[in-house]
C-alpha positions in Angstrom: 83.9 -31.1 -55.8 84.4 -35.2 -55.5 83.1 -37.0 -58.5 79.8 -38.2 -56.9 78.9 -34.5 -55.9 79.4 -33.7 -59.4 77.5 -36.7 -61.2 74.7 -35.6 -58.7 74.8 -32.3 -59.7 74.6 -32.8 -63.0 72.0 -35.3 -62.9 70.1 -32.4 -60.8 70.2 -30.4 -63.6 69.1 -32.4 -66.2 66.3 -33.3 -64.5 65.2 -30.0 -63.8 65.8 -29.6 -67.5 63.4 -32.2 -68.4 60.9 -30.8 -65.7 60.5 -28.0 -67.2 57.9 -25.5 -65.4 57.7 -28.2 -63.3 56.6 -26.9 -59.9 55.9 -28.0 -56.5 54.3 -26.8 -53.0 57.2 -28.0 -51.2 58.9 -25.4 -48.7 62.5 -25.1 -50.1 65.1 -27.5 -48.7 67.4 -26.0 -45.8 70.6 -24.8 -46.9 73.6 -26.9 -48.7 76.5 -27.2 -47.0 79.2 -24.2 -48.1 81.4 -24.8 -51.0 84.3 -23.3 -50.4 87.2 -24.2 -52.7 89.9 -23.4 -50.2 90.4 -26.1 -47.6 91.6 -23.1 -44.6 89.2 -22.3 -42.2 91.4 -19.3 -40.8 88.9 -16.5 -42.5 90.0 -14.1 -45.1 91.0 -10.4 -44.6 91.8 -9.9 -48.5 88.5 -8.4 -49.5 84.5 -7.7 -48.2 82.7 -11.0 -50.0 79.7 -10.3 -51.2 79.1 -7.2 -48.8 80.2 -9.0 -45.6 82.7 -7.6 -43.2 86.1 -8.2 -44.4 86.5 -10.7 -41.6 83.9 -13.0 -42.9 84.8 -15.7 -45.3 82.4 -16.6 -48.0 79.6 -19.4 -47.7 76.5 -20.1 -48.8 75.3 -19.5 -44.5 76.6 -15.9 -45.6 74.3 -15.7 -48.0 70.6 -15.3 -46.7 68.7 -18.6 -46.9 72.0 -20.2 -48.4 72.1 -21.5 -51.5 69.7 -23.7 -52.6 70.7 -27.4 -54.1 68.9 -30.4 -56.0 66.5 -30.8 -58.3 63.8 -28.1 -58.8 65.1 -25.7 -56.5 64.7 -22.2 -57.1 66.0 -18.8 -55.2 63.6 -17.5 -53.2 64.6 -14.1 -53.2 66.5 -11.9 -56.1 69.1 -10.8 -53.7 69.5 -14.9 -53.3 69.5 -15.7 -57.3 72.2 -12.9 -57.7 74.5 -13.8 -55.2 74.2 -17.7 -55.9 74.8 -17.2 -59.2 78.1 -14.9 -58.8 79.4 -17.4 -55.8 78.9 -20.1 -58.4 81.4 -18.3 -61.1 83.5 -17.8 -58.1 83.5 -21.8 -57.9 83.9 -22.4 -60.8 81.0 -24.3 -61.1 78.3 -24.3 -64.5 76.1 -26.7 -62.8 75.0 -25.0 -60.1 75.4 -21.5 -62.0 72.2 -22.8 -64.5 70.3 -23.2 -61.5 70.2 -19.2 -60.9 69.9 -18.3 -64.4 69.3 -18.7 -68.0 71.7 -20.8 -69.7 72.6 -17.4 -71.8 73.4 -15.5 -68.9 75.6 -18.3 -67.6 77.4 -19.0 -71.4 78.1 -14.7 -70.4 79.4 -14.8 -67.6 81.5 -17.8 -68.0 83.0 -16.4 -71.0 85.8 -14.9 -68.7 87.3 -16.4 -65.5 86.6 -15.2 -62.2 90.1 -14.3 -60.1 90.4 -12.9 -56.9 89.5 -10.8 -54.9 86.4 -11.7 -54.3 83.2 -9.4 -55.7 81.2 -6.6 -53.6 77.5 -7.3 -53.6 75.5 -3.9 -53.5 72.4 -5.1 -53.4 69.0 -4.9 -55.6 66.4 -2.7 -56.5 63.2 -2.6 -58.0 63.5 -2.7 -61.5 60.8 0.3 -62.9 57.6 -1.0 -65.0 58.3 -4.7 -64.1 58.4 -7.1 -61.3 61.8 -7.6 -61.4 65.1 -6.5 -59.6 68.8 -5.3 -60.7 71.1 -6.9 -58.1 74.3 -5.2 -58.6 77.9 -7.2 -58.0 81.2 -5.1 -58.0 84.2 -7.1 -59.3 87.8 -5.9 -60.5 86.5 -3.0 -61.9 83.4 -4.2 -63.4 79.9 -3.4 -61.8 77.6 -6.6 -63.1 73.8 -5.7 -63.2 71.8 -9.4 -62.7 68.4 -8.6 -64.5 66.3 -11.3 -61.7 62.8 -12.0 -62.6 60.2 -14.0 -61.0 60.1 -17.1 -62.4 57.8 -20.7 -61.4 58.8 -21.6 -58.3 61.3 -18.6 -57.8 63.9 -16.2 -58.9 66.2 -16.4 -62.0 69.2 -14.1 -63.2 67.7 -13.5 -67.2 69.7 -10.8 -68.4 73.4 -9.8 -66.9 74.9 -6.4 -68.0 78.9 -5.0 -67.5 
């Protein structure tokens, strides 16, 4: 990520900090460009990303509706929250992890560091007595449940389980 990307990223998030519940009637902005952290474009035949064929690469356009970006943004989906949030690990990349989830499930996940291959997503289901969703992501071994909740504005990862 070049340094401006990154001052703007974290200036995104500290004023979405400051904002708060901060909320607006805005549709949500098309998708970012894909942030993918190898510069070949030939696609990779390693592992399924995310669910996709194994001759799919991964990128937010993989990833319905993308990956939202900027300040108060929000998934608009929990499938969306979930899978922005593990490609975010996968980057490397705090920042934009905090704008999928709590800052506790982010200090979690970071704890370890993601290595290849890249993570299975099995998709999410309705989570009984709430109106929230488990999204489930397969990686190395480890099946992550994402606890995503409605939230102002959209969908946030609050709890993660191994």
């Amino acid at each position: 990520m070049s340094p401006r990307r990154l001052v703007l990223a974290a200036s995104a998030l500290l004023l979405a900090g400051a904002c708060g519940a901060c909320s607006s009637d805005d549709p949500p902005p098309a998708a970012a460009p894909a942030l993918v952290s190898s510069s070949s474009t030939t696609p990779s035949t390693t592992s399924a990303p995310l669910g996709l064929p194994p001759s799919t690469t991964l990128s937010t356009a993989a990833i319905p509706g993308g990956c939202p970006s900027g300040v108060g943004v929000a998934a608009q989906s929990a499938q969306q929250a979930a899978r922005c949030l593990f490609q975010a690990w996968e980057e490397g990349n705090r920042t934009t992890a905090a704008a999928f989830a709590s800052l506790d499930v982010v200090d979690v996940l970071f704890r370890e560091r993601w290595s290849p291959p890249t993570g299975t997503f099995s998709g999410c289901a309705a989570q009984a007595g709430t109106d929230g969703q488990i999204c489930t992501v397969e990686h190395r071994g480890t099946r992550y449940l994402f606890d995503v909740r409605r939230s102002e504005g959209g969908w946030r990862v609050t709890q993660l389980r191994r």
